[in-house]
C-alpha positions as CSV (number, residue, x, y, z in Angstrom):
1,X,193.6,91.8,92.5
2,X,195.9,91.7,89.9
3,X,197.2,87.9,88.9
4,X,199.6,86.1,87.0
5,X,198.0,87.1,83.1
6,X,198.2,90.3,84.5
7,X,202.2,90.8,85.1
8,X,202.3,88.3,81.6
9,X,200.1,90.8,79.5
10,X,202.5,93.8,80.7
11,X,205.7,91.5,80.3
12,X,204.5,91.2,76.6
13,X,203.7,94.8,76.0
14,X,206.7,95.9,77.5
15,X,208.7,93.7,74.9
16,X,206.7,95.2,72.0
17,X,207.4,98.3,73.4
18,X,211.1,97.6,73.2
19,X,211.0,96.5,69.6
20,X,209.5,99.6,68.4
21,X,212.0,101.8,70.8
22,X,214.2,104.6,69.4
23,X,217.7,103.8,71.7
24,X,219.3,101.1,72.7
25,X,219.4,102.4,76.2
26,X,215.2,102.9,76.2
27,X,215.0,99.0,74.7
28,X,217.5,98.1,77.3
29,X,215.1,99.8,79.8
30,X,211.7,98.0,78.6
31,X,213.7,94.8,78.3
32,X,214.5,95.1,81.7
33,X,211.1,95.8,83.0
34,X,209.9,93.1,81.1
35,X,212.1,90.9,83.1
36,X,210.6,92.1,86.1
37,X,207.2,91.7,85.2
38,X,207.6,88.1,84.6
39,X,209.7,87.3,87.5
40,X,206.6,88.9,89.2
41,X,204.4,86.6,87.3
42,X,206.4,83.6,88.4
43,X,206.4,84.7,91.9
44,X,202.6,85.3,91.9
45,X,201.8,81.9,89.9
46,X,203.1,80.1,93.2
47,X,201.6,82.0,95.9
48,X,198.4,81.1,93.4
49,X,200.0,77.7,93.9
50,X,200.3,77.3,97.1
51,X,196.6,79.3,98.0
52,X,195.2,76.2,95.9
53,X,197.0,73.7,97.7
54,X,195.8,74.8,101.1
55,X,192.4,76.2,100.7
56,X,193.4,79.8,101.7
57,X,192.9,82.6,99.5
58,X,195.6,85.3,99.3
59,X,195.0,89.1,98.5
60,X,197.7,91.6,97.1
């Protein structure tokens, strides 16, 4: 299952990615995705949350 450090780890990678690219439209790209990974992070943190606060356990 694939948590919260997960989409982080990638969200950082992507942005070292981005610093290193060769066009603004490929760092635009990575920058983007980065986004995404941790709005995914977020999202994922408070199903986490929420799993915690009522005993269940949630699998993706």
């Amino acid at each position: 299952m694939v948590n919260r450090n997960d989409h982080l780890s990638e969200a950082e990678r992507l942005e070292r990615q981005a610093e290193i690219a060769d066009s603004v439209h490929a760092r635009a790209a990575l920058l983007r995705m980065a986004q995404a990974s941790r709005g995914t992070a977020a999202l994922v943190g408070m199903f986490e949350a929420c799993s915690e606060e009522t005993g269940t356990s949630l699998s993706f």
